[in-house]
N, C-alpha and C positions, 0 to 999 in steps of 0.2 A: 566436560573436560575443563571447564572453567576453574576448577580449584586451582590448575597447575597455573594462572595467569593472573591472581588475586596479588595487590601489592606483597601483602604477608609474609608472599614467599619469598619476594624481595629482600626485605626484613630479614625472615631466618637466614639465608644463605649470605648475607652480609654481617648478623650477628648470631654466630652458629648457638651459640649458648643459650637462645631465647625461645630453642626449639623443646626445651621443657617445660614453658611455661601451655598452662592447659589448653588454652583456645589454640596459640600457634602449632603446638604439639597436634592437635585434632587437624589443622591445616597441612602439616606437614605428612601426615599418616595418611590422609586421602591424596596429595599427591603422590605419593608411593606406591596406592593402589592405581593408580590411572598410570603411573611409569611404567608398572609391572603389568598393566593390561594391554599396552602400546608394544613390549619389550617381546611378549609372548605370540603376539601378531607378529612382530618381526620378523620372531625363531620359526613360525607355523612358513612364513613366506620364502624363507631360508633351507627347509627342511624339503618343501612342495618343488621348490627347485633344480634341488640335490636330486630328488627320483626322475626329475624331469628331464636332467643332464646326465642321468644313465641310460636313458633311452636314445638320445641324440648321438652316444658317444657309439650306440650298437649300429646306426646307423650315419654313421660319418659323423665329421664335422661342417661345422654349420658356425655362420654369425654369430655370436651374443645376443638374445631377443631383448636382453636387458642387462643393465648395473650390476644386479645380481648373480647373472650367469656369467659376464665377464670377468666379475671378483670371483665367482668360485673354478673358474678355467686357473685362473695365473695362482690360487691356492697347489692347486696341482702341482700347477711348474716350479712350486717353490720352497726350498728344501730348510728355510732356514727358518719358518714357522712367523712370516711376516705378513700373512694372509690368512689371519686364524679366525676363526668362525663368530669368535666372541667380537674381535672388533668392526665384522660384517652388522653384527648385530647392532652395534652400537652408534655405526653409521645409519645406519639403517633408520637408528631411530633420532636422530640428529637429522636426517632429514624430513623425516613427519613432523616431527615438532616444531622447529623451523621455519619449514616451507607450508604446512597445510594452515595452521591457525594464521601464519599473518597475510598469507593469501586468500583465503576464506573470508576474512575480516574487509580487506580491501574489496570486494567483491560484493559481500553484502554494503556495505557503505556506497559503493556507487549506484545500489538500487535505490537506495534514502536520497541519495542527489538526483537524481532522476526525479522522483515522484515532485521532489519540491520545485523540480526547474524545469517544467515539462517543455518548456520551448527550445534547450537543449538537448534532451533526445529527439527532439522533430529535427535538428543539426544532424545527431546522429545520424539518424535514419535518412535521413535525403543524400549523405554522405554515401552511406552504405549504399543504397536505389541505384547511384549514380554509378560508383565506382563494380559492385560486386552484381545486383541489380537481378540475383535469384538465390535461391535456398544453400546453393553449393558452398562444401566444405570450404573457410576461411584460412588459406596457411598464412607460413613467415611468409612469402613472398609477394603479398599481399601488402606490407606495411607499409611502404614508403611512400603507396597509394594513398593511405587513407591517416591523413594529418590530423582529420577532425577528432576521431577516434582516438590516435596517440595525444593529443593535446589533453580530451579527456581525462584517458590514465593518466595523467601529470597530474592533472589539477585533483584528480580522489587520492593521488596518493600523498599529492599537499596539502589537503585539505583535511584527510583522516589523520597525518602527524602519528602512524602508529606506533610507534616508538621515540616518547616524547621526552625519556630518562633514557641513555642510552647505558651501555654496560660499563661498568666500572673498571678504571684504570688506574695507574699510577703512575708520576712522573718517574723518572729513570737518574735526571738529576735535577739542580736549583734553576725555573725555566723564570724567566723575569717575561709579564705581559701588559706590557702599558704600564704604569706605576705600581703594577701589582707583582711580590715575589712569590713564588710558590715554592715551596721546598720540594727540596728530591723525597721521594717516598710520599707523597701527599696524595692521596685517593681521588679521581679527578671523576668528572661526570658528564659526559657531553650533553649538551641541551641542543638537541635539533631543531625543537618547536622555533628557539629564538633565531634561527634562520628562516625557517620556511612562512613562518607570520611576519617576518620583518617588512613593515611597512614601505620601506626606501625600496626593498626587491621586488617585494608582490602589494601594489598598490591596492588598497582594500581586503588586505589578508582572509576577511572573516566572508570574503563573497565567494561565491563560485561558479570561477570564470574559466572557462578552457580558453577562450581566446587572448588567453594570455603568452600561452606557447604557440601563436599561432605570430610569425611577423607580417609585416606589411605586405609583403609580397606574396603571401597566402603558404606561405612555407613554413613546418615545424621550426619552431626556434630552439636552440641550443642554451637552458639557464642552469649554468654551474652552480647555482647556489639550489637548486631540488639535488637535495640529498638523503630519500626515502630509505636508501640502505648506507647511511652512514659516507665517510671521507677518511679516506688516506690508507694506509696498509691494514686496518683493521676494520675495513667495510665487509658487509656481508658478502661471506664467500659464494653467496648463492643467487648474487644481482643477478646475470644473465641470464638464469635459467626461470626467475620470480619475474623478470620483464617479460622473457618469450611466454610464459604461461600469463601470463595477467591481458597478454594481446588477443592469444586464439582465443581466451575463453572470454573477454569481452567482447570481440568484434563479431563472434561468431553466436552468442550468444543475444545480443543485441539486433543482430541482423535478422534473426528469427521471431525475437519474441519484442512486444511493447508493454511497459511495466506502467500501472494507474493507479491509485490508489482506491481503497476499497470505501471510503467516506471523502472525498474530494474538500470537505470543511472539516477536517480532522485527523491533518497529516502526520503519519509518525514521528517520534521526537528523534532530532538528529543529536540527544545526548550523548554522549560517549562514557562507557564506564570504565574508569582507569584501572589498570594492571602493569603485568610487565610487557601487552599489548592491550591498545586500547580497542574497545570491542564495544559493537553497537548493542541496543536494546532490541529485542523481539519484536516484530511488529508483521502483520497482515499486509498482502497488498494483490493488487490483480496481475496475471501473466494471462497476454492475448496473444495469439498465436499469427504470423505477420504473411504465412507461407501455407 
């Protein structure tokens, strides 16, 4: 699925006309095939549903098991065609696209931190021992427990910078910033990286430190300037739910497993390949089992 995250498509979809040209034109035709292979998963997941809440309904009503079955309950009750199957689908797929690659991505990247900083998962881990201290399922309830851990996610998701061009805007009208005017109508581009590297904020940008969210007093610190899903009315709609998932599936995952690498003089490259998310390189490595 890498085609749909190649700058390229950047490119076309900001200048639509460049989509004839032969190589972009080849870029844009395989991401069409991979939107339309995501799109048909959707409809399959939409469809499996639909038999599934035929049976529920022979048998009373029941909860919503999910998203799905609750959007297609309020379809029902809704006479004015504002809950139509097309735009399930299309949420649908706005949420895989979305939430799977840049969650997946942050997830592999803090295995590449780990492997290089192995004296920080021994933090994890002692963390975990202490606070959870057996194999048992990891909830939200757990969080506020375990700092070590959230400071972690802080620091992979400052550190990975996944979204280093953010989406493109335009002003609304003439914004004056510091001796700089910008015109109304002028295509604006948030640069995240120049916060989250900023020197004055994160003293040694390019190290990778969790105990940096960690304050004096051994308490998760609160720093407004980590802004992994963006700032102000057009931040990602989907913070909340990319935090809660990014906690169970690290803490819990971590808590099970110890990650080594497979040549100890020949650590994976922590390069990053740019797109319209930034995505690590393939690499091997060992998973030992902790339980």
């Amino acid at each position: 699925m890498q085609t749909a995250t190649w700058p390229s498509i950047n490119l076309i979809y900001s200048f639509y006309p460049l989509r004839h040209l032969p190589y972009l034109k080849q870029i844009l035709e395989k991401s069409f095939e991979y939107e339309s292979f995501i799109g048909d998963y959707c409809q399959k997941q939409i469809e499996a549903h639909k038999k599934a809440a035929k049976k529920v309904s022979e048998n009373g009503k029941e909860e919503p098991r999910d998203y799905v079955e609750a959007y297609l309950r309020e379809a029902e009750k809704d006479g004015k065609n504002d809950f139509s199957e097309k735009q399930l689908k299309y949420i649908l797929f706005d949420m895989w696209v979305a939430g799977q690659e840049t969650s997946a991505n942050t997830l592999i990247f803090s295995l590449l931190y780990l492997l290089h900083n192995p004296n920080i998962q021994d933090k994890l881990h002692a963390e975990l021992d202490t606070i959870i201290g057996s194999d048992r399922r990891i909830t939200l309830s757990d969080k506020n427990s375990l700092i070590y851990v959230n400071a972690f996610i802080n620091e992979v998701q400052r550190s990975v910078n996944l979204l280093p061009l953010n989406l493109l805007h335009k002003t609304l009208k003439d914004v004056k910033i510091g001796n700089y005017l910008i015109k109304k109508n002028t295509a604006v581009v948030p640069q995240i990286s120049a916060v989250m590297y900023d020197e004055e904020i994160f003293p040694e940008p390019h190290k990778f430190k969790p105990e940096r969210f960690i304050d004096e007093n051994g308490k998760l610190k609160k720093v407004e300037e980590l802004i992994p899903f963006s700032i102000g009315k057009r931040q990602c709609l989907g913070e909340s739910l990319a935090r809660m998932e990014l906690f169970l599936i690290v803490s819990n995952f971590y808590n099970l497993y110890k990650v080594s690498p497979i040549d100890p003089s020949n650590l994976p490259s922590l390069q990053k390949t740019p797109g319209v998310t930034i995505q690590p390189q393939q690499f091997p490595c060992n998973l030992i089992k902790r339980f």
